[in-house]
C-alpha positions, 0 to 999 in steps of 0.5 A, spaced: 817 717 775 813 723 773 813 724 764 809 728 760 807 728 753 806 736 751 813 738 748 816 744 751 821 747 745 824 752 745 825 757 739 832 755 739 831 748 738 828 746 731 823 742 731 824 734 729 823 731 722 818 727 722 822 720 721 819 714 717 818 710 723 817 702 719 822 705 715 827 705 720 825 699 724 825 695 718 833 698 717 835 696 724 831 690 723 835 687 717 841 689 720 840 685 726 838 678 721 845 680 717 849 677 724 853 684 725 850 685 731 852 679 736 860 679 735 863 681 741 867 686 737 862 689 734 859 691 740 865 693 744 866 698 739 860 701 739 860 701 747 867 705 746 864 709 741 857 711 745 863 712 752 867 717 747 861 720 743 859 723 751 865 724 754 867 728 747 861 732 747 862 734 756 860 741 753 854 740 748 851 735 753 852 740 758 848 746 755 843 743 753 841 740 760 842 747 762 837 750 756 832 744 759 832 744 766 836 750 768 842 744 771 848 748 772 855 743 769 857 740 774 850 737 776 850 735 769 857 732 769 854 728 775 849 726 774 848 725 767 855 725 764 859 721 768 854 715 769 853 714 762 860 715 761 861 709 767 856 705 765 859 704 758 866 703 759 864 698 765 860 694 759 866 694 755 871 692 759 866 686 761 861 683 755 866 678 752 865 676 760 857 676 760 856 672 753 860 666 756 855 660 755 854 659 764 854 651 763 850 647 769 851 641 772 845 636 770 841 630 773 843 623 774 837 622 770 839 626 763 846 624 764 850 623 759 849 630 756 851 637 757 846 643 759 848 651 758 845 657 758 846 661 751 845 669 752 842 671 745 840 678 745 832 679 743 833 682 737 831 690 736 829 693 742 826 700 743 828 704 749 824 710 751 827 715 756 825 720 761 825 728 760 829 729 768 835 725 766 835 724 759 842 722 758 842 717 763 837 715 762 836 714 754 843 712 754 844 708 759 839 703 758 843 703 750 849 701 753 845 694 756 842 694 750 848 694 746 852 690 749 846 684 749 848 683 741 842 688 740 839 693 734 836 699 738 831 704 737 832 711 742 826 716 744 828 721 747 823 724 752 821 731 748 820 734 754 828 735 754 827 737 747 835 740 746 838 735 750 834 730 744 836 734 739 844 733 741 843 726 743 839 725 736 845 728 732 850 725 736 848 718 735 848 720 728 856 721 728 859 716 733 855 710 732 853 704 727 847 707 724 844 701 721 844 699 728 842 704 732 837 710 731 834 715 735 827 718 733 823 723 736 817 726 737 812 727 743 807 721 745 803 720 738 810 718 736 812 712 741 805 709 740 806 709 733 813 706 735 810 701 740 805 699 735 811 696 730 812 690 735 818 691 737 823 684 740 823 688 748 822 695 750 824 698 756 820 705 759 822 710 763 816 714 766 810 716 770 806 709 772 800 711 769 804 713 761 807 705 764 801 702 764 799 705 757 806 702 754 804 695 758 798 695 754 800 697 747 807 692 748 800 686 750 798 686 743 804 685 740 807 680 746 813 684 746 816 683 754 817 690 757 822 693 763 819 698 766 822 704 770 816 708 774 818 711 780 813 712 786 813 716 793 819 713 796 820 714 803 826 716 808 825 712 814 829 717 820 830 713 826 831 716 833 838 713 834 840 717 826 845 721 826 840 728 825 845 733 822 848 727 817 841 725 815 839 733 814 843 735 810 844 727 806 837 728 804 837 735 803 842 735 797 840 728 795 832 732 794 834 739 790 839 736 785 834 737 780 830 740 783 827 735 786 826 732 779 827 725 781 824 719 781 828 716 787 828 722 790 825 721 798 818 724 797 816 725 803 820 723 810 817 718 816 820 721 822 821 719 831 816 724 834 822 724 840 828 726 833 822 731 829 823 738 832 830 737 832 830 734 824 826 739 821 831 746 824 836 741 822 833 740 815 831 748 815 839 750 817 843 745 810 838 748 806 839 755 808 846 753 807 846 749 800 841 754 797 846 761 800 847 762 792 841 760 789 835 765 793 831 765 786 828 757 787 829 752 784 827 751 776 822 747 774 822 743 767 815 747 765 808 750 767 805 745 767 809 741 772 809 748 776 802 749 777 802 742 780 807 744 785 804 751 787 797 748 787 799 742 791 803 747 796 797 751 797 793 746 798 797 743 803 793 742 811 801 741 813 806 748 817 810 749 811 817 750 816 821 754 811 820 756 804 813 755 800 814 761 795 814 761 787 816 765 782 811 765 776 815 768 771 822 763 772 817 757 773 822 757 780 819 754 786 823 755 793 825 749 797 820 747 801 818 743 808 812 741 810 811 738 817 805 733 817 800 735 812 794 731 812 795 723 808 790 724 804 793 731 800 796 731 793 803 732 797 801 725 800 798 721 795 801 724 788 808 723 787 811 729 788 817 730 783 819 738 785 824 741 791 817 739 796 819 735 802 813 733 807 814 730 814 811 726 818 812 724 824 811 717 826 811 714 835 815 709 833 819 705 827 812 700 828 809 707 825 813 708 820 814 700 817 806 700 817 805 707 814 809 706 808 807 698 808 800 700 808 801 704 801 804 702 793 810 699 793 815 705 792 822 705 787 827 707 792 826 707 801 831 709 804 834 709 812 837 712 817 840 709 823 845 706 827 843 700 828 844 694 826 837 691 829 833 696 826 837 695 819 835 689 818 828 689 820 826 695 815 830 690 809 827 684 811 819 688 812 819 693 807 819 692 800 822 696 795 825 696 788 832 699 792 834 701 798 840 705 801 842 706 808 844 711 811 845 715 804 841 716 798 841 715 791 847 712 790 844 705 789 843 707 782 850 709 780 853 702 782 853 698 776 853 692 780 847 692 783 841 692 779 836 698 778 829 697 778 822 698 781 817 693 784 809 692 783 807 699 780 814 702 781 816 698 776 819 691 773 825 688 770 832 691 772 838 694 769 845 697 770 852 693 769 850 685 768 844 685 769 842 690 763 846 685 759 840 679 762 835 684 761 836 685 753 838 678 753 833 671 752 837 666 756 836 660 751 837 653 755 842 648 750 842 641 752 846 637 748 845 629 748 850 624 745 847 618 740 851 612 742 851 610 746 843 609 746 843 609 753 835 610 754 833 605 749 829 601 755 824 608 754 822 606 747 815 603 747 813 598 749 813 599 755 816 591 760 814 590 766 822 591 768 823 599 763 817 602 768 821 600 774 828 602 771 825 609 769 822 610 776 828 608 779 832 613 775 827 619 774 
């Protein structure tokens, strides 16, 4: 996922108060030693609170969306508010559940005695966001972090400056302020709050900002989930569904104009299906875009210039769109039929309403062109097959893949979200963000009559050696 560090504000949003940040760790931290944060109610009333404190807020929440990135309400609704909302009350209803001891059948050999998995949270957390979702992708980490018994520092990306400043002042009014804080500031201000050594952090971002958060946690040991994104591939076979899969991947790429880390970076098309692809792709976003001939909005100039260069400088046929309008930071859709593998629209994660295709002979090309490339966050399929399914599941790997559609994966909290090698590690969402914030802690327990190993005690007979190699 492509993040920045210059901050975008504007004149309405007034700049943030420098926060004393080993002054607010230390506040959160002598909260989490009182206890208050591991009983289950505390964290089913703050799990409420977070739910109410978004779904309370729909119009706020939704225009400071709208300042950042030009998203209209609805956009925001869907793909900001309710996941966040969803995520929250799914924890709720769920935590008492997730904290349960999970006990284990032993050995014969460690019998009698009894085992367990205890879920302890870590302690105080720090969670970093990202500027394309901000609410989601902020708030949703908090919520697995809450609900694991932890104290919680937010960074709001600054790049979404309004959306941090309501996030900073809403968080101040529904939840436990000794328990969770937002600070925010640009990208001097994270290494400061990464270099307090804090007990799990959890970034969402570019990989090259990732590894520099992977680096600065080493120092501290402090164990990291990382959401980084990555070119994710849609793989069009020849038996798809064409006019489905036009128009699936052409609403899933303009959502936020693109701006998405799981969004399909470029398209690996059947030579025998191509043409008729692409005049399917062109007609679903003439139709989808009918209201919209201005483009869709880039979050700032920097990020516009990238695009436009790399459009300029692609050796692809542009098919449709290619235009920009400097002064709103607005690119048009665009798709680019087979540019050259080694250009930027093909070797930088794209990020924007850009979608190269690439025609491939066969599934074998298109399984090799993605395998021979970073592991991405997210591969998509299109098929009717089921043989072809499973040979792309079992061969090309991903953090996630969906079939026949995109992006749904993030929004089901009962699978878990996350990337592989340099799109990430760690995942979360639903249960498994309750794991990820969570040390399993093994419990074994042991009677002491009766003393039934004592033939182990030194020194060692003839008869406990045998005795001991029979049973262990």
């Amino acid at each position: 996922m492509t993040t920045d560090s210059i901050s975008q504000a504007t004149p309405a949003v007034p700049a943030p108060v420098a926060p004393n940040i080993p002054e607010t760790v230390a506040r959160l931290r002598a909260t989490f030693a009182s206890g208050r944060t591991r009983s289950v109610e505390w964290r089913k009333q703050q799990l409420k609170a977070l739910g109410a404190m978004v779904s309370e807020n729909e119009a706020a929440i939704a225009a400071a969306l709208e300042q950042d990135l030009g998203r209209k309400p609805f956009e925001a609704w869907l793909a900001d508010i309710a996941p966040t909302v969803g995520e929250a009350k799914d924890a709720q209803r769920n935590v008492r559940k997730w904290m349960r001891r999970k006990y284990r059948l032993l050995e014969m050999s460690q019998l009698p005695g009894r085992g367990w998995i205890e879920y302890e949270p870590y302690g105080t957390v720090l969670v970093i966001g990202a500027w394309n979702f901000p609410i989601v992708l902020t708030l949703g980490p908090a919520v697995a972090a809450i609900a694991a018994g932890n104290t919680v520092v937010l960074k709001p990306s600054e790049v979404a400056p309004a959306s941090s400043a309501v996030m900073a002042e809403l968080v101040g009014k529904y939840l436990d302020n000794d328990a969770i804080a937002v600070i925010e500031g640009d990208g001097a201000v994270s290494q400061e709050l990464i270099a307090q050594g804090f007990d799990r952090l959890l970034f969402t971002g570019g990989t090259e900002v990732g590894r520099r958060v992977y680096e600065g946690a080493a120092s501290h040991l402090t164990p990291v989930t990382l959401e980084l994104g990555g070119k994710s591939p849609v793989i069009v076979a020849e038996d798809a569904d064409i006019n489905v899969a036009a128009k699936r991947i052409v609403w899933t790429k303009l959502i936020n104009s693109g701006q998405i880390c799981i969004a399909p970076d470029y398209a690996l098309v059947d030579a025998k299906v191509r043409d008729q692809f692409v005049d399917k792709i062109k007609d679903a976003v003439t139709a989808f875009e009918a209201d919209n001939p201005g483009g869709k909005r880039i979050v700032n100039q920097r990020h516009f210039d990238r695009l436009t260069a790399a459009i300029a400088a692609t050796k692809g046929t542009i098919a449709i769109g290619g235009g920009s309008d400097a002064a709103s930071i607005s690119i048009q859709p665009t798709v680019v039929v087979d540019p050259d593998p080694n250009e930027p629209l093909m070797t930088d994660e794209i990020f924007g309403p850009i979608l190269p295709i690439v025609t491939v002979e066969n599934l074998d090309g298109a399984i090799d062109f993605v395998n021979a490339r970073p592991k991405p966050l997210a591969a998509y399929l299109f098929t009717k097959a089921k043989s072809i399914r499973e040979r792309v599941i079992k061969e090309v790997s991903a953090g996630g893949m969906v079939v026949n559609h995109l992006l749904f994966q993030f929004a089901s909290n009962k699978l878990p979200f996350g990337g592989v090698g340099p799109s990430g590690m760690g995942a979360y969402h639903g249960k498994f963000g309750f794991e990820e914030f969570s040390h399993k802690k093994s419990v074994m327990t042991k009677p002491t009559r009766p003393d039934a190993m004592s033939f182990m005690y030194p020194p060692y007979t003839e008869t406990a050696k045998k005795l001991a190699r029979k049973l262990i």
